[in-house]
Each structure stands twice: as C-alpha cells, then as structure tokens.
C-alpha positions, 0 to 999 in steps of 0.5 A: 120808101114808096115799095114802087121804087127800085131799092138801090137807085131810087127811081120809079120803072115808070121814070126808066128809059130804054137806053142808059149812061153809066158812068162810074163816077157821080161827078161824072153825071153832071156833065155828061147831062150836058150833051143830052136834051133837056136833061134834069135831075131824077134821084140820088141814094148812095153812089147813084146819082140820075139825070134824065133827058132825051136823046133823038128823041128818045129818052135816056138815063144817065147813073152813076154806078160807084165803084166796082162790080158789085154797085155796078150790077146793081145798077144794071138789074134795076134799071133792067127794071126799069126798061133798060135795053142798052147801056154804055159804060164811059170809065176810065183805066190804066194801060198795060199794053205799051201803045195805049198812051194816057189820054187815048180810049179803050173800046172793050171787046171783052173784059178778064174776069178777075172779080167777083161779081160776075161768079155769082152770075155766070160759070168761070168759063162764061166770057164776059163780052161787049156787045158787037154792035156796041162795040162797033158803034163806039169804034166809028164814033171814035173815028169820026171824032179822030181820038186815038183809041184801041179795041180788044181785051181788058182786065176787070179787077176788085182792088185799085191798090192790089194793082199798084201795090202788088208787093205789099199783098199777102198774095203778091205772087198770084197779082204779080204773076197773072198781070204778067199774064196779062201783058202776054196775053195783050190785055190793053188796060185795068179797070173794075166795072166792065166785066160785071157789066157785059155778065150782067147784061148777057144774063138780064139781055142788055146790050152793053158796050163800053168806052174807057178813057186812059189816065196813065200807064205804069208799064211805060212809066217802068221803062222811062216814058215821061207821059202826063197823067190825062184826067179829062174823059170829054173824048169818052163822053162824046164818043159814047153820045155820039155812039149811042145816037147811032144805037137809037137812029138805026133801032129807029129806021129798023122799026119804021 
C-alpha cells in the first residue's frame, strides 16, 4: 500500500473533502451519490465504500462506515485526516418510544453510551452529543420536506440480537432492565453508530450530526400495532443533502 494513503478507507488526504455522508451501509453509497454533483467513485476496502463529488460547489465525501462503533470511528479519524470538518451520518433504527412510527426519522440530540468505542476515547460520564447547528439544520430541512420526524436522545448498542433476543443472553437481566430504563428515560430509538460518531467527533473537533430512518418499532409491535415494516431511507437521504447545503451556504456567507 502507497504509505500516503489512509490505512483503512483507502483514499489519499489529497482526495479528502471538508464535509462528508456517512452512511453505514455500502449499498447506501451508491444512491446517495445520486444527489450530489458530479459524483464518481473514489475507493473501496472493506466495508468502506467512497464516492466523491460536489455539493454547492464545494466538494464532499460520501463512505460507508459498516457496522458498529469500532469502523464507524474509523471512519471518522481518517477522514479527519483527510480534511473533514463536518459529517452527517443517515442510518436507520428501531423505535422505542411509542410515537415514532416506522418510516419517520430520528434527528439525535445525543445518543446512550451503550457501546464500546467511544470508552476508549471519552470517560462514561462524557456525553456523546450532536452538534446544535447540525441538529438544527436536519430538523428545518425535515420540515421543509414535510417528513415526520422526532429530536431527542437515542440508544447506541454493540449487538442487533442482544436487543431483539434479549432473552437468550446470558445477561438478559442487565439488557432487559437498562432498555426498560430507557423507555422511562424517552429514549426515541436503537441503533450502533451514533454515539461513537458524536465522541469521536468532539475528540478530533468534527461537527457531526445525524438523521435515522425508522424501520419498525417492537414496542408497539407488543402492544398490537399492525405497522409495515418501512426499508426505503429516500426521506434520510434527502433531508441530510438538503441539510448539508444549508451547513455549506451559511460557512460560505460567514467567510465572504
């Protein structure tokens, strides 16, 4: 390997941009390449997947980050190295919280702490938190879109099935009783990536901001709801482009 490029992601810090998508997964890249300008591919290793294009003007990232905290923070170091001074994730989650329907997006405030990553960067009692200005765009390019959406707190685990299985666990008590705690709490919704995200990116000084597409909620599954699962995350997609123009419009009238 060319000791110039970034050991994981497989680009050059000549090829990094200022401002990034990070979905998680590859299959997600493609498309959202789509509503960019003049997007190309730029590298793939693992499950990082790269396009690169513009965005007013200014150019932008889109990588794949896998699953989970530990590729996620990845991720994020090296295109810190590459130049990155704000990122938005677009994933996808479960609700806990009986509002959020599948199909409606999450916009994180700040996310539980219930994996490992970000312990290996910031104490337990440091928060993992969006940042405001992110938060706030996500939300008003929701809105102009007219997508149902929430903002508040949401749950960062390490196991899918520690979630759904709970009961099969060894440690079932512990799972069982902190997502109880959790729903008292009104944590909105499950996911993996999002509080290594925001640690990460208070350590290496990124703005990172997050929109999450609903795809079912298995509380009101419990109490008889009859939702259809929801798989397409266009609504993600496009409220983080739009979002993001927002990000680059307002740096850019700030500099001039």
């Amino acid at each position: 390997m060319n000791e110039t490029t970034l050991f994981h992601i497989g680009i050059t810090p000549a090829q990094g941009a200022k401002y990034a998508i990070l979905p998680g997964d590859p299959g997600r890249v493609e498309k959202i390449a789509a509503f960019i300008d003049h997007p190309r591919p730029l590298a793939h290793n693992r499950e990082f997947l790269s396009y690169c294009g513009t965005l007013c003007s200014e150019r932008i990232i889109i990588l794949s980050t896998g699953i989970g905290g530990p590729s996620a923070a990845i991720a994020l170091e090296e295109l810190a190295k590459a130049g990155l001074t704000t990122a938005v994730r677009i994933g996808t989650c479960g609700g806990i919280q009986n509002k959020v329907i599948p199909g409606d997006l999450v916009i994180p405030t700040a996310a539980v702490r219930m994996e490992g990553t970000s312990k290996e960067y910031a104490p337990v009692e440091y928060p993992a938190a969006a940042d405001f200005e992110m938060v706030s765009a996500l939300a008003e390019a929701a809105k102009e879109n007219h997508y149902r959406y929430h903002t508040g707190i949401i749950q960062s685990k390490d196991s899918f099935y520690g979630q759904h299985s709970p009961d099969t666990m060894p440690v079932d008590y512990e799972l069982t009783n902190k997502w109880n705690a959790w729903k008292k709490l009104g944590v909105l919704a499950s996911e993996m990536e999002t509080a290594a995200l925001f640690t990460v990116g208070a350590v290496r000084n990124i703005k990172v901001g997050c929109v999450l597409h609903a795809l079912w909620n298995q509380e009101r599954a419990k109490i008889g709801m009859n939702d259809k699962n929801r798989f397409d995350t266009d609504a993600a997609i496009r409220t983080a482009v739009r979002a993001l123009m927002k990000i680059i419009s307002k740096e850019k009238q700030t500099n001039e």
